[in-house]
Kinemage of the C-alpha trace (Angstrom):
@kinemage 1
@onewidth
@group {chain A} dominant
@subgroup {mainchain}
@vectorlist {calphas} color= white
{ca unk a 1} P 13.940 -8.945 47.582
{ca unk a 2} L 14.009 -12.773 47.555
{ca unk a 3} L 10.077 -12.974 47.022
{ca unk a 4} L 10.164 -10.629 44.413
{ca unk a 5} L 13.175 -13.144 42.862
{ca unk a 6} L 11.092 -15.716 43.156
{ca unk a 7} L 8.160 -14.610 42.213
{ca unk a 8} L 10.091 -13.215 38.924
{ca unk a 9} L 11.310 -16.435 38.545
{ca unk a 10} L 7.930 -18.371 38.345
{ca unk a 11} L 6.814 -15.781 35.601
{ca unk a 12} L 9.693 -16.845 33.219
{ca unk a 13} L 8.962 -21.182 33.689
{ca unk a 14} L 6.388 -20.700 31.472
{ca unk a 15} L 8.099 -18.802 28.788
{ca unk a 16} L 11.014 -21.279 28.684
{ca unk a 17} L 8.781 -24.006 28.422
{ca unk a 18} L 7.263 -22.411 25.481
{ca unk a 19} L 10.436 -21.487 23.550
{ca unk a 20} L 11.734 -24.869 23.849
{ca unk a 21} L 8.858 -26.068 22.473
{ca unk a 22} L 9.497 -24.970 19.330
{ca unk a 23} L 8.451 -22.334 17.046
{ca unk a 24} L 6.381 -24.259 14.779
{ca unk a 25} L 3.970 -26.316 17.043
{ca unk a 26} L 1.563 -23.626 17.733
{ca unk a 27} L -1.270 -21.655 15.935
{ca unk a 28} L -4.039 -19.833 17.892
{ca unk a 29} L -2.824 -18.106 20.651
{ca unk a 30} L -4.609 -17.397 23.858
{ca unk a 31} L -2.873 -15.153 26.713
{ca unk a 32} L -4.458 -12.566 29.558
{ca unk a 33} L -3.554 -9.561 29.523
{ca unk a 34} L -1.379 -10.022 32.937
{ca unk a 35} L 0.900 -12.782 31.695
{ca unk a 36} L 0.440 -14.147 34.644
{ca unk a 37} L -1.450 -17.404 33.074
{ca unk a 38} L 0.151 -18.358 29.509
{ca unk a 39} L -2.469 -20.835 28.013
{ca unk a 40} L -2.413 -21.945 24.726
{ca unk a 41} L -5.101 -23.269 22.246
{ca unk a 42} L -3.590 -25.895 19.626
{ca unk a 43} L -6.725 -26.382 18.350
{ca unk a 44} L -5.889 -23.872 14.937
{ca unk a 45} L -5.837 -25.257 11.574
{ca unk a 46} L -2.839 -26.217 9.669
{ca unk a 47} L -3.296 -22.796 7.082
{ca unk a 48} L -3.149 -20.734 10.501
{ca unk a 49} L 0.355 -18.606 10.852
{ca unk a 50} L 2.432 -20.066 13.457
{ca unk a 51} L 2.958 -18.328 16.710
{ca unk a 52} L 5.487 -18.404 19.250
{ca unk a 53} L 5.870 -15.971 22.374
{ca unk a 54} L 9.412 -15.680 23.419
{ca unk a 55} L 10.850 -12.376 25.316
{ca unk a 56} L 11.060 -10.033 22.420
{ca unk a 57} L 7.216 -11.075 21.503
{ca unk a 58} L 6.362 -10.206 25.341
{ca unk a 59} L 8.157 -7.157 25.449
{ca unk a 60} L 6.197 -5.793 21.489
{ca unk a 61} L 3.042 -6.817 23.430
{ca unk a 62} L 3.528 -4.693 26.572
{ca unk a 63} L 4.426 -1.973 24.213
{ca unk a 64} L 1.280 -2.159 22.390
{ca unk a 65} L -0.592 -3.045 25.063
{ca unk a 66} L 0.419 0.114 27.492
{ca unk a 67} L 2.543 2.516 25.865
{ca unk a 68} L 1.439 2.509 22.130
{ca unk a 69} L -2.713 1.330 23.332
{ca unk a 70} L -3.989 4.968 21.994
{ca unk a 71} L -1.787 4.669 18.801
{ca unk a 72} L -2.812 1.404 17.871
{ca unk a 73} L -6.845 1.633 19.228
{ca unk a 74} L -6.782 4.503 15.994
{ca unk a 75} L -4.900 1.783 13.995
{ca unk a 76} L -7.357 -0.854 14.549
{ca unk a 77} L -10.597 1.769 14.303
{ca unk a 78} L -9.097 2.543 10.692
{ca unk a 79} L -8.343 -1.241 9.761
{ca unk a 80} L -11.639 -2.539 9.823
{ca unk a 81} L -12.321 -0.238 6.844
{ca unk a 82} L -10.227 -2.637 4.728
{ca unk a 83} L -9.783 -5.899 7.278
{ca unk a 84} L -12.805 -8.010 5.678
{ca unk a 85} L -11.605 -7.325 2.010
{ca unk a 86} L -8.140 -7.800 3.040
{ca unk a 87} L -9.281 -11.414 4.712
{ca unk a 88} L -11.054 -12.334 1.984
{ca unk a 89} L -8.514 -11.760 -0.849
{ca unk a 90} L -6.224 -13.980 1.607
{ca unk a 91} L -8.410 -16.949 1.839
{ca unk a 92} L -8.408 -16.829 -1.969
{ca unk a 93} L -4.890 -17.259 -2.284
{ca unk a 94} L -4.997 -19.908 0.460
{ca unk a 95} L -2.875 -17.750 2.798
{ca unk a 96} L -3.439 -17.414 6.575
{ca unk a 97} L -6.137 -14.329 7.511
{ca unk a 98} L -3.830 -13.426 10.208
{ca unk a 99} L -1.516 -11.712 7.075
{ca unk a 100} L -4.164 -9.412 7.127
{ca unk a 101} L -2.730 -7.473 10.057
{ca unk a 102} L 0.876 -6.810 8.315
{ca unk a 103} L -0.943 -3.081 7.909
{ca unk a 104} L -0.625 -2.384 11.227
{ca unk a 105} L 3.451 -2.580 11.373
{ca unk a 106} L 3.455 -1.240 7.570
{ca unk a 107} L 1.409 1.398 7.391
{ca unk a 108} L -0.823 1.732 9.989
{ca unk a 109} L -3.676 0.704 7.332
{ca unk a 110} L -2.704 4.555 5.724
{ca unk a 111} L -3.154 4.637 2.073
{ca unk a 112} L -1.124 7.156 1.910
{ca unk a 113} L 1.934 5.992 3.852
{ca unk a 114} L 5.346 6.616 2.305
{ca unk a 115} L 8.361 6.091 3.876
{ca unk a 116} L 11.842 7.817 3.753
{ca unk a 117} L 13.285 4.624 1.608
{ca unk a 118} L 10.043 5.182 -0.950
{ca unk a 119} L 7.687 2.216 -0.333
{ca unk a 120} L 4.047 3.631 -0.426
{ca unk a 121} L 0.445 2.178 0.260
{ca unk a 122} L -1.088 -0.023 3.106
{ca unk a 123} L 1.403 -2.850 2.041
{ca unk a 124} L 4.163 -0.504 1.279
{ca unk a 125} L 5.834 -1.605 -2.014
{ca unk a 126} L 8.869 0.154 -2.903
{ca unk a 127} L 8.397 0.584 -7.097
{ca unk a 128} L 10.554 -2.309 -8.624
{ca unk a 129} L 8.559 -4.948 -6.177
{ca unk a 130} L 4.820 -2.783 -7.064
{ca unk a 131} L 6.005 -3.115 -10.950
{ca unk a 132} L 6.455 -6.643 -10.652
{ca unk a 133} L 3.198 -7.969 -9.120
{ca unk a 134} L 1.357 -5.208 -11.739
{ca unk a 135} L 1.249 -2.489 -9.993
{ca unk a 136} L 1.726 0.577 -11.760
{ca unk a 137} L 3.370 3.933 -10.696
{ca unk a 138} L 3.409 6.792 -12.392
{ca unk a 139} L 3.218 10.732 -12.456
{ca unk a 140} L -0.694 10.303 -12.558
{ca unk a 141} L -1.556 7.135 -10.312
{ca unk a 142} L 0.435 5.257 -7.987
{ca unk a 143} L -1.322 1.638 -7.907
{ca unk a 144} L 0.682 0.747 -4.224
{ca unk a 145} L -1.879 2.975 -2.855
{ca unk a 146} L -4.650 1.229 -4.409
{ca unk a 147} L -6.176 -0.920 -1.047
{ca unk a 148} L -7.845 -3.839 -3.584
{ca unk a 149} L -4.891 -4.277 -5.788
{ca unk a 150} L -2.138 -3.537 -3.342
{ca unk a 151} L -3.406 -6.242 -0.898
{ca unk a 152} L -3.737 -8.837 -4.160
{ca unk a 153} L -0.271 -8.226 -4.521
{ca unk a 154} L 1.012 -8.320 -1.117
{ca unk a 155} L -0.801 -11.851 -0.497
{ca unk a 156} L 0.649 -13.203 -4.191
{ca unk a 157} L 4.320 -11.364 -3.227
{ca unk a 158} L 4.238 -12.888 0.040
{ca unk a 159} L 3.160 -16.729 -1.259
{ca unk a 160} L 5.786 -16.672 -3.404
{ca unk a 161} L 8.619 -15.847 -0.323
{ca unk a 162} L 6.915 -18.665 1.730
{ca unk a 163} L 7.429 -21.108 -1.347
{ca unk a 164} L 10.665 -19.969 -1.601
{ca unk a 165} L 11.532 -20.034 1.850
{ca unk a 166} L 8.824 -22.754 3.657
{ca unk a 167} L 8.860 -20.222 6.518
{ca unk a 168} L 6.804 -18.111 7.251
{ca unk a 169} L 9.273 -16.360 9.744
{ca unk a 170} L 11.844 -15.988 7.119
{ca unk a 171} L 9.277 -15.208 4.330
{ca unk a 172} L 7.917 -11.961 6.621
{ca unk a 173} L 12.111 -11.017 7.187
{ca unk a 174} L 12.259 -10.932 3.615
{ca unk a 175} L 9.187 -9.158 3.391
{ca unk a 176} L 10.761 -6.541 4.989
{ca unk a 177} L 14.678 -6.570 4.220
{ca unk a 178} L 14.224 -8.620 0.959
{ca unk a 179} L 14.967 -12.057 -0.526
{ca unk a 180} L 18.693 -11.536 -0.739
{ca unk a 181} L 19.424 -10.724 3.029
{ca unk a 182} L 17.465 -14.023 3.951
{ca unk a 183} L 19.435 -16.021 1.477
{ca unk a 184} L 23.187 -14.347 2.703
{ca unk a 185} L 21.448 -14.788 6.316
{ca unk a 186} L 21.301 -18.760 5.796
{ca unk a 187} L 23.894 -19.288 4.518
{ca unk a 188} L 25.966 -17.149 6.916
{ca unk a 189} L 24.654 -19.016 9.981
{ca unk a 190} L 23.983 -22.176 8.339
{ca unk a 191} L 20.194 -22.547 10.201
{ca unk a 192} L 16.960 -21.916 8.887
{ca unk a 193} L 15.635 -20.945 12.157
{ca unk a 194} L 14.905 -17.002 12.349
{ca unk a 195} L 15.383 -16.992 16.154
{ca unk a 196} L 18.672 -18.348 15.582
{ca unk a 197} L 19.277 -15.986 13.161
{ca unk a 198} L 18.473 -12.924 15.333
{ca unk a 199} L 20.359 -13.555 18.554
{ca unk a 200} L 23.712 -11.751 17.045
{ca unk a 201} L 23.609 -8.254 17.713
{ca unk a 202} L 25.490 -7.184 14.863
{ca unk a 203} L 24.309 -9.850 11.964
{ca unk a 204} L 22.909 -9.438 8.376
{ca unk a 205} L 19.659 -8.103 9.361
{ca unk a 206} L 19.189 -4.778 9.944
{ca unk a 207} L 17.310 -4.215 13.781
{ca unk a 208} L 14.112 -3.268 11.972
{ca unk a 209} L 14.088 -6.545 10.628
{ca unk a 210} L 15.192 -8.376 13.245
{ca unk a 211} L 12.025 -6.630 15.234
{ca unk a 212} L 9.607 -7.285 12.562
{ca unk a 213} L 8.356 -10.533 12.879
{ca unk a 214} L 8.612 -10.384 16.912
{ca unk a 215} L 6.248 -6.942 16.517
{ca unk a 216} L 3.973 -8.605 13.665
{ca unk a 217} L 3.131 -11.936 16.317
{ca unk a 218} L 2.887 -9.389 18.940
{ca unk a 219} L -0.030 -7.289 16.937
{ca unk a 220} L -1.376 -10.629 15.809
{ca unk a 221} L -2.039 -11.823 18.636
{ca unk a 222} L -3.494 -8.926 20.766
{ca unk a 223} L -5.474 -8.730 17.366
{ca unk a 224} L -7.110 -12.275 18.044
{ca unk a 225} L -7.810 -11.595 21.405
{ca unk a 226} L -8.617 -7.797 21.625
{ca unk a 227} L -11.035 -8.181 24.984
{ca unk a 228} L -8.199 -10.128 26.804
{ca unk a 229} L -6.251 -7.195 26.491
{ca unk a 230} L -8.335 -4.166 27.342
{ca unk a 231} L -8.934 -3.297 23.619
{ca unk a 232} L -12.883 -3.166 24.212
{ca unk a 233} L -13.786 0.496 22.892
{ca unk a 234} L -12.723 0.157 19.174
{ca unk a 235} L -14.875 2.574 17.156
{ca unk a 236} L -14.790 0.450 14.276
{ca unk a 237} L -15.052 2.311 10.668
{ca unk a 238} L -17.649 0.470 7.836
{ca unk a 239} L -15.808 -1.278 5.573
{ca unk a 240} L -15.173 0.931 2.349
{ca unk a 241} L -18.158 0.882 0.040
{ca unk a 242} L -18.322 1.808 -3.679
{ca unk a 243} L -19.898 1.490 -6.991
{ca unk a 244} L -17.109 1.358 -10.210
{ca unk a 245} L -17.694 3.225 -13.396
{ca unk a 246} L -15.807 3.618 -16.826
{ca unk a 247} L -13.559 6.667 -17.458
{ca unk a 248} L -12.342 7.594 -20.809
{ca unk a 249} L -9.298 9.212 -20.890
{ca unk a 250} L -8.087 12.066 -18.170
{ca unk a 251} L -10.931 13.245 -16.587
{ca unk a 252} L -11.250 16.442 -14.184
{ca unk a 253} L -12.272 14.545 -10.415
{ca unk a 254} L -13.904 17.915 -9.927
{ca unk a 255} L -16.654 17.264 -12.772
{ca unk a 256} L -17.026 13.449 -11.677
{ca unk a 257} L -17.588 14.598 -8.453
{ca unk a 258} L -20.417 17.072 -9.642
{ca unk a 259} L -22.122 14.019 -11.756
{ca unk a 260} L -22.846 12.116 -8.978
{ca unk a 261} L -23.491 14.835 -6.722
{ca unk a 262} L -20.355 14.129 -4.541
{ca unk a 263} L -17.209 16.133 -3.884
{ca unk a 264} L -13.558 16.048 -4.820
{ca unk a 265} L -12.492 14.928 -1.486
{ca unk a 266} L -14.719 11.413 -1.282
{ca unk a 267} L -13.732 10.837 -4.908
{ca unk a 268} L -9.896 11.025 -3.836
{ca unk a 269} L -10.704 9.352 -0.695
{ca unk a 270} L -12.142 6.336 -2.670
{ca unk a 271} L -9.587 6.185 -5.199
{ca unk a 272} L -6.185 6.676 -3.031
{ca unk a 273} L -3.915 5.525 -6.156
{ca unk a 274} L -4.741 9.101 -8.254
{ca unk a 275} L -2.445 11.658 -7.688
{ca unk a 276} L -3.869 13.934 -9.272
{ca unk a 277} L -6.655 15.965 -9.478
{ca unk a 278} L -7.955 14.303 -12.843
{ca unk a 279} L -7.888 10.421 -13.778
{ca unk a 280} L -4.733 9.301 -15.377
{ca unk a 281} L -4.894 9.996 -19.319
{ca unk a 282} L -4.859 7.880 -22.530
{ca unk a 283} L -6.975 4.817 -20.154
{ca unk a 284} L -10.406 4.464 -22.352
{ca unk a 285} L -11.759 2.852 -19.752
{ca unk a 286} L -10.029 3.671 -16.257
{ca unk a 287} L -12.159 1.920 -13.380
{ca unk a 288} L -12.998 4.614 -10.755
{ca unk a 289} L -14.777 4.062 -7.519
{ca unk a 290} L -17.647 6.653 -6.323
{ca unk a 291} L -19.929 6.797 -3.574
{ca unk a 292} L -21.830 3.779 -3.381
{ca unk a 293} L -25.715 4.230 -4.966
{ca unk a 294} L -24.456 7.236 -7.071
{ca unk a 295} L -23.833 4.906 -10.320
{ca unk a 296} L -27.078 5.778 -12.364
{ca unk a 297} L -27.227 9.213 -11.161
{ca unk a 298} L -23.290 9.489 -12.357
{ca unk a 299} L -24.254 7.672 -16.003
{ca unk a 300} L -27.128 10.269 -16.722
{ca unk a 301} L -24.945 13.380 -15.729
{ca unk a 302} L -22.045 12.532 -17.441
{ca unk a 303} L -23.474 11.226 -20.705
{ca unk a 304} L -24.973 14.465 -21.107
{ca unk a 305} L -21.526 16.161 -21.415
{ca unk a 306} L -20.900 16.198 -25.264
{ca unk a 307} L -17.414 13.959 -26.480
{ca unk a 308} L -15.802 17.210 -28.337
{ca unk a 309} L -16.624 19.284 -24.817
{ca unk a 310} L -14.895 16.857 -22.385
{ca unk a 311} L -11.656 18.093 -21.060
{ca unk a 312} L -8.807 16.107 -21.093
{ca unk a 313} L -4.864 16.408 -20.113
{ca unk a 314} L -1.767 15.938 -21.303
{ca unk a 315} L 1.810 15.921 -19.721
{ca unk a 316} L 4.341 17.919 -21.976
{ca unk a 317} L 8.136 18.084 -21.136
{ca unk a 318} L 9.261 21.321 -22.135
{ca unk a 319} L 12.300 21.526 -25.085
{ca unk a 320} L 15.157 23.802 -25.344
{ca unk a 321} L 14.034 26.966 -27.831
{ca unk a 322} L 9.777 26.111 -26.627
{ca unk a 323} L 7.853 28.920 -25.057
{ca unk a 324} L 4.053 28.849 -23.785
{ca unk a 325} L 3.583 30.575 -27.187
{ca unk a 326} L 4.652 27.639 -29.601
{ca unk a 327} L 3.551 24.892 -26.695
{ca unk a 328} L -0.363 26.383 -27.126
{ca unk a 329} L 0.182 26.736 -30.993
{ca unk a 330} L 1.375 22.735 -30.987
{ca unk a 331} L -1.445 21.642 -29.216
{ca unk a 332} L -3.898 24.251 -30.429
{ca unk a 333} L -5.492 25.515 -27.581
{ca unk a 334} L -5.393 29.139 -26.388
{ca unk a 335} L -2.342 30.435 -24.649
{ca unk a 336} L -4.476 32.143 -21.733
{ca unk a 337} L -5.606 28.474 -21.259
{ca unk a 338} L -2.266 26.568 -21.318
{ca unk a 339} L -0.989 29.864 -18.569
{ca unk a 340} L -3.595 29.505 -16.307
{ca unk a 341} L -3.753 25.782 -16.147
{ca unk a 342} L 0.176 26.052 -15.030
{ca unk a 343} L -0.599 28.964 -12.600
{ca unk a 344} L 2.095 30.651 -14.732
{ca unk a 345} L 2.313 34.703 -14.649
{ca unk a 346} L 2.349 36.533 -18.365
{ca unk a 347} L 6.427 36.932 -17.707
{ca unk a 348} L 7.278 33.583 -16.321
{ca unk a 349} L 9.601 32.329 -17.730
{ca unk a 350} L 9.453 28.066 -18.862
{ca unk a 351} L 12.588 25.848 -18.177
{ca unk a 352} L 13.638 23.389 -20.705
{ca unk a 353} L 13.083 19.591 -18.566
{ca unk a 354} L 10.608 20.955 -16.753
{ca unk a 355} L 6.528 19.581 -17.631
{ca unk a 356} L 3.486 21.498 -18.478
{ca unk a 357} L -0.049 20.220 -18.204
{ca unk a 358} L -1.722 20.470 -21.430
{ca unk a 359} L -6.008 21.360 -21.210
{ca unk a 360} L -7.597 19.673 -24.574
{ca unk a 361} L -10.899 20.088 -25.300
{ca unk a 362} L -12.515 17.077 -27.359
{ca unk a 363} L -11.731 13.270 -27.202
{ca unk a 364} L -11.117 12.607 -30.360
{ca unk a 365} L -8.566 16.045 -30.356
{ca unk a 366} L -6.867 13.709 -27.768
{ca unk a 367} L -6.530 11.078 -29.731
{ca unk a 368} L -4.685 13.047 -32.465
{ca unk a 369} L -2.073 15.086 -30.242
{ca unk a 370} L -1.680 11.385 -29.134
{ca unk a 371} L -0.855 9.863 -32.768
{ca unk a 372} L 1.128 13.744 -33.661
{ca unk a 373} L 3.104 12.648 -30.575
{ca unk a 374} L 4.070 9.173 -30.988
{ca unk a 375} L 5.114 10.157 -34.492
{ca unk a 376} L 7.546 12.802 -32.974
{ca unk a 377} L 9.088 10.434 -30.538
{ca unk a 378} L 9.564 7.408 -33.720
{ca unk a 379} L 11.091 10.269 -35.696
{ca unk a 380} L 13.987 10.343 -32.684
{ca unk a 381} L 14.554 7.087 -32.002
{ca unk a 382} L 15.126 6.919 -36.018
{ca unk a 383} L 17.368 10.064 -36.083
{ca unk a 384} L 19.251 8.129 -32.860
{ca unk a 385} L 20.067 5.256 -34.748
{ca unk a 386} L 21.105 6.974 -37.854
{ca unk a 387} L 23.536 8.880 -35.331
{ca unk a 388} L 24.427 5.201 -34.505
């Protein structure tokens, strides 16, 4: 029992050594895989992100390295799909690559994450946050999903906290729990320091963020030295590769896919933001991603398909008194049409609130139910203010 001690004892010199070093001396990390040997390479550059291994770092390795090594091998596999881009837009902003694996904790590099509080995408922005670094978010498209612009905003959302802040520690907490916690959090303790921050059980951070920046160092640096670890079979995915094309107005995916001799499900898979089944409408020229080398053949198909025969949508909240028989008549299109594009049976009955999707044939039809519309919804605001 008193080798054991002892032996338990000589494991932990290092670590102390290393957390009274202090948090901001070292860059590039360098550790085996059996902790037994702690070395460390200060040979990074100053735009690196500091690292620091202290006992809650050791403890989110082990747990990545042995429990969670499956979960996070598939993690990994799926990240290099997006890693180079991801690096690249960082080095633009003059932001550390190793922001790059913030995916991993986030989303597990899903485009289609979305968690219980309502953050979605690979960088998962809740909707006020997206809105404000231009992403958009509507019934149609939701731009958080959107890998390219998603990660632009994530690197220009996350320069801003680490002006703010000068931390990079405290920029990630905010990150996660927001600008306002960090603020009431320094204040509060009257230190700057993240660690110091953390060691109350019961503080102003939430455990989630108290973990995060612990689990991020932890994934960072297995991440920098994968082979040291045991992570040598990654089946690593090719990077995501596309050509972009023009898309006027709300456009069935179904038909795009048939122009360029793809299917629905690679046209969705490239463009993660839509969805729908059809491009967002009343965009003349929405940018949308198709299977790399399919451009030309794309261009010839769809320029065949006549202006006044291209099908378009529309979104139409239903109004107290409307049926499906004076909704067609207002748009002009045939009521079989308007019922079967709702899956609606001949009785069903329509619920004022409620939407419709509206087929129109024609682009320049579109543009006229567009100008009818925005007449309707001046003449309100008018009769509004002469309620006033």
């Amino acid at each position: 029992m008193k080798k054991v001690t002892y032996i338990y004892f000589l494991l932990l010199i290092p670590l102390i050594f290393i957390n009274c070093a202090g948090v901001n001396n070292f860059h590039k990390v360098d550790i085996t895989s059996t902790f037994h040997e702690l070395a460390y390479n200060n040979n990074g550059g100053d735009d690196d992100f500091p690292l620091v291994i202290n006992d809650k770092v050791v403890n989110y390795i082990k747990i990545y390295r042995d429990g969670a090594r499956n979960r996070l091998t598939q993690i990994l596999s799926r990240g290099h799909k997006y890693m180079p881009m991801m690096k690249q837009t960082l080095q633009r902003e003059n932001l550390p690559e190793e922001l790059a694996y913030l995916p991993i904790i986030e989303s597990g590099f899903n485009p289609a994450a979305y968690s219980p509080k309502h953050a979605s995408g690979p960088w998962q922005f809740v909707k006020g946050t997206g809105r404000a670094y231009g992403l958009e978010s509507s019934w149609w498209v939701d731009e958080r999903r959107n890998v390219e612009k998603s990660t632009l905003a994530a690197a220009r959302h996350l320069k801003d906290l680490y002006n703010w802040l000068k931390d990079w520690y405290l920029a990630l907490a905010a990150y996660n729990a927001g600008g306002g916690k960090v603020s009431k959090a320094i204040k509060k303790y009257k230190t700057r320091d993240f660690w110091q921050m953390t060691k109350r059980r019961w503080g102003v951070f939430r455990k989630e963020t108290m973990n995060y920046v612990p689990k991020f160092i932890a994934v960072t640096i297995i991440c920098e030295n994968l082979e040291h670890f045991g992570f040598t079979e990654i089946a690593r995915e090719k990077p995501v590769m596309y050509d972009t094309v023009s898309i006027p107005d709300a456009t069935d995916l179904n038909i795009i896919a048939e122009c360029c001799n793809s299917t629905f499900e690679e046209i969705k898979f490239l463009n993660p933001e839509l969805k729908r089944w059809a491009t967002p409408p009343k965009y003349e020229n929405y940018q949308l991603r198709i299977p790399y080398g399919s451009r030309e053949t794309f261009l010839a198909n769809f320029n065949k398909i006549l202006p006044e025969d291209r099908i378009t949508f529309r979104r139409h909240k239903i109004k107290k008194g409307e049926s499906v028989w004076s909704i067609a008549k207002k748009y002009d299109i045939p009521r079989d049409m308007l019922i079967e594009m709702n899956k609606l049976g001949r009785k069903s009955r329509i619920v004022a609130g409620k939407y419709l999707i509206v087929p129109i044939r024609g682009l320049e039809k579109a543009k006229e139910i567009d100008k009818m519309l925005d007449k309707e919804k001046f003449s309100r605001r008018s009769s509004d203010v002469n309620e006033l």
